[in-house]
N, C-alpha and C positions, 0 to 999 in steps of 0.2 A: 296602675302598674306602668313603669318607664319600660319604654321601649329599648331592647338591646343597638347598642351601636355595630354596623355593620362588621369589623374586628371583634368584637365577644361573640356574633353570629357565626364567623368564620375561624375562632380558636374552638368554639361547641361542638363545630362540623367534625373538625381534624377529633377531636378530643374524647366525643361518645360514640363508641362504636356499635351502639345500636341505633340502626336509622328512626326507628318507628320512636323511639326514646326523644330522642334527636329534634324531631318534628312537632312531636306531641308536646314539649318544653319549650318548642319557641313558636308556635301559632299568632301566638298575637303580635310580633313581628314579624312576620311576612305581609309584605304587600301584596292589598285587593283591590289595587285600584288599576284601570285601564286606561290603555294610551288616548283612548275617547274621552272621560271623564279627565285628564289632565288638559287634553288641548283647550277642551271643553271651559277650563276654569281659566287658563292662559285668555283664550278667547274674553272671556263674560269683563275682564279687567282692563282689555283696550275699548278704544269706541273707534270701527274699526265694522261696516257690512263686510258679510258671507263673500258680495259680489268683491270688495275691493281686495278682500283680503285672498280670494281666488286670482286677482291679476296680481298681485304681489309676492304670489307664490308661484307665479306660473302655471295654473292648474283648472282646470275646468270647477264650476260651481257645483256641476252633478258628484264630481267625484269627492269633491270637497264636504259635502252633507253626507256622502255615504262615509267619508271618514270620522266628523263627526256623530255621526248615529253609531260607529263601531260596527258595519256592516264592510268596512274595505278597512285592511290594517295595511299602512303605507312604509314602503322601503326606507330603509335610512334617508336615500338621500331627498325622498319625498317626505319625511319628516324634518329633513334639514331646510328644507323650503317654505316647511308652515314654520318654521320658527321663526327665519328670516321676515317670514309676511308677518307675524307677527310682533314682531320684534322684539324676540322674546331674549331677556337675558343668557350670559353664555351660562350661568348656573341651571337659568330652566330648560335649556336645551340638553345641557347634559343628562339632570335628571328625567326628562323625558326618554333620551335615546336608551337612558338604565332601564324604564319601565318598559321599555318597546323590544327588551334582549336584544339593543342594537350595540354596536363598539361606540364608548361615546371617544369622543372628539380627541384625538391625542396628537400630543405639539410635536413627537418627533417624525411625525408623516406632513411630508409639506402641503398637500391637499386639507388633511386635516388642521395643517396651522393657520393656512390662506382661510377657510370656512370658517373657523374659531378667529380669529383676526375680525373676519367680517360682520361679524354676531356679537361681538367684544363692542367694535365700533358705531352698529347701527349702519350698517352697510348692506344699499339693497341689493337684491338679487344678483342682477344686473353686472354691478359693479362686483361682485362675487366672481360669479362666473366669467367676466373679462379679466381677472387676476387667473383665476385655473387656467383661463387659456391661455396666459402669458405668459403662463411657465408649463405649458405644454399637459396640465392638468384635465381630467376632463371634468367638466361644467355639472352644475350640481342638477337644473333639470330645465 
């Protein structure tokens, strides 16, 4: 069975005015995957230590394994820092930030366009967060 594209998911919502209907019709589009099991795969595709990839994200190792085990679910902008350490494309950051119910990255917020700029470019952290601060942004972490 093909999966509905997120616009048939969203004209079904408006469109069946029974929920339980609603839900019961589209099960097997919704997503059951966790923001663990995405970093997780992001991860397994660089070659790229726990350790290095915790200084590149700015982030302790301890907190870094609790986020991969899916025992600490990390804030947007500490999601925006494993992607960075990762250096994860600006498409798999978005979709992460979808699976995480966080806003993903939008161009008319200049924070968001500096962050998305830097993730677009392979720009590390560093360099990130010295552009937020150069237009009076605050710094991703």
């Amino acid at each position: 069975m093909q999966l509905k594209t997120t616009d048939d998911l969203r004209q079904g919502m408006f469109s069946q005015p029974n929920l339980d209907q609603y839900l019961a019709e589209n099960q097997d589009s919704f997503s059951r995957r966790t923001v663990a099991s995405l970093l997780n795969e992001l991860y397994a595709r660089r070659s790229l230590s726990k350790a290095a990839l915790a200084r590149r994200a700015n982030t302790s190792e301890v907190y870094l394994h609790q986020v991969f085990s899916g025992r600490r679910h990390p804030s947007r902008d500490r999601l925006l820092c494993l992607c960075v350490g990762l250096e994860a494309s600006l498409d798999e950051t978005q979709a992460l930030l979808r699976q995480a119910s966080c806003a993903v990255l939008y161009p008319r917020l200049e924070r968001d366009a500096i962050i998305a700029h830097g993730i677009a470019h392979k720009s590390g952290l560093e360099q990130i967060n010295d552009h937020l601060l150069s237009r009076g942004e605050k710094p991703l972490c």
